[in-house]
C-alpha positions as CSV (number, residue, x, y, z in Angstrom):
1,X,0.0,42.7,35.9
2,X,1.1,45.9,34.8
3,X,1.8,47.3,37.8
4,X,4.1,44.3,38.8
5,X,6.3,44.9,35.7
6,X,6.7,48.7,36.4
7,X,8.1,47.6,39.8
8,X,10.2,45.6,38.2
9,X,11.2,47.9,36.1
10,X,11.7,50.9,39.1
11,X,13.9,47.9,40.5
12,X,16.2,47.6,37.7
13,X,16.9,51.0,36.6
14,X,17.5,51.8,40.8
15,X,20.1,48.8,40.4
16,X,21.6,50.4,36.9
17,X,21.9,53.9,38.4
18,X,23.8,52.6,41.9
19,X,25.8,50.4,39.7
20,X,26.9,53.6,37.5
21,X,27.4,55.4,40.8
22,X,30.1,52.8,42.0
23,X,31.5,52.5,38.5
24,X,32.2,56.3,38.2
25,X,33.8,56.2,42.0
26,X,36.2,53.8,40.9
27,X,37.2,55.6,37.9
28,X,37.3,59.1,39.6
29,X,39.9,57.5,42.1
30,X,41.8,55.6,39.2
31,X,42.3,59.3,38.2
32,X,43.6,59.8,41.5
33,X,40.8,62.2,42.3
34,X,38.4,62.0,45.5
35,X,35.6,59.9,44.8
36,X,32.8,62.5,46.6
37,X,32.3,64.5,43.9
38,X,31.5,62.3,41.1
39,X,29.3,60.4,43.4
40,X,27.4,63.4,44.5
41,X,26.9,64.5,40.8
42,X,26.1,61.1,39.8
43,X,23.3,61.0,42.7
44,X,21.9,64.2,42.5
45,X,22.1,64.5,39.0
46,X,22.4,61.4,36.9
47,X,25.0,59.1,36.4
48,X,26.0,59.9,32.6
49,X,26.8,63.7,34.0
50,X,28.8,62.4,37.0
51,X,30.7,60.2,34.0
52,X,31.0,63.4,32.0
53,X,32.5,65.3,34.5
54,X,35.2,62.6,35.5
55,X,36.3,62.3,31.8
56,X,36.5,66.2,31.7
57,X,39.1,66.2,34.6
58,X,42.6,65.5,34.1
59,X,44.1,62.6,35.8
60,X,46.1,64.1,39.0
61,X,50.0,63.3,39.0
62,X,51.0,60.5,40.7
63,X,53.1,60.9,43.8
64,X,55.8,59.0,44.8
65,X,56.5,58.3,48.8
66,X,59.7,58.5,49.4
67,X,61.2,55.6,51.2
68,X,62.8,57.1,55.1
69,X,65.8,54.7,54.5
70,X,66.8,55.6,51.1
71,X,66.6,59.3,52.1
72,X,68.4,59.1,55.0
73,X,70.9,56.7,53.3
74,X,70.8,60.3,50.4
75,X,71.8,62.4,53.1
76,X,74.5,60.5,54.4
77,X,76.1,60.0,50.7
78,X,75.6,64.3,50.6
79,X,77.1,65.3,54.0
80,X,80.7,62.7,53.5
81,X,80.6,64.3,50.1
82,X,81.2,67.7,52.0
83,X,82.9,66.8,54.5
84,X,85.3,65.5,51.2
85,X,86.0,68.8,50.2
86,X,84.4,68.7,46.9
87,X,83.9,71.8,45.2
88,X,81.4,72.8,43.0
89,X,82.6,73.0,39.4
């Protein structure tokens, strides 16, 4: 019987451990930062360490595609501009 219960117990700590894994992945890229590295620290290490080391990283800054159209539409609205004549003030 006890053997049975410290399989079951193996089983359920496995499960907690993957299930911190995935749970620092998705915060790591929430942060906009690559997932592999948290994961790695999290698997190697242990998961509160890979949870540490997210929280100590900054989030990265968001960037913003810009849209072909509107930038093409930008450039047209800059090159009649010039072709205007207007001078810089």
């Amino acid at each position: 019987m006890g053997n049975e219960a410290m399989s079951y117990s193996i089983i359920i700590v496995i499960w907690f451990w993957l299930g911190w894994i995935i749970l620092n992945y998705v915060i790591a890229k929430e942060k906009g930062r690559p997932g592999a590295p948290a994961v790695l620290v999290s698997l190697l290490l242990s998961p509160l360490l890979g949870y540490l080391y997210i929280l100590a990283l900054p989030p990265l800054p968001i960037q913003k595609k810009q849209d072909p159209a509107h930038a093409a539409k930008y450039a047209e609205i800059l090159v009649t501009k010039n072709k205007q004549g207007s001078t810089p003030h």
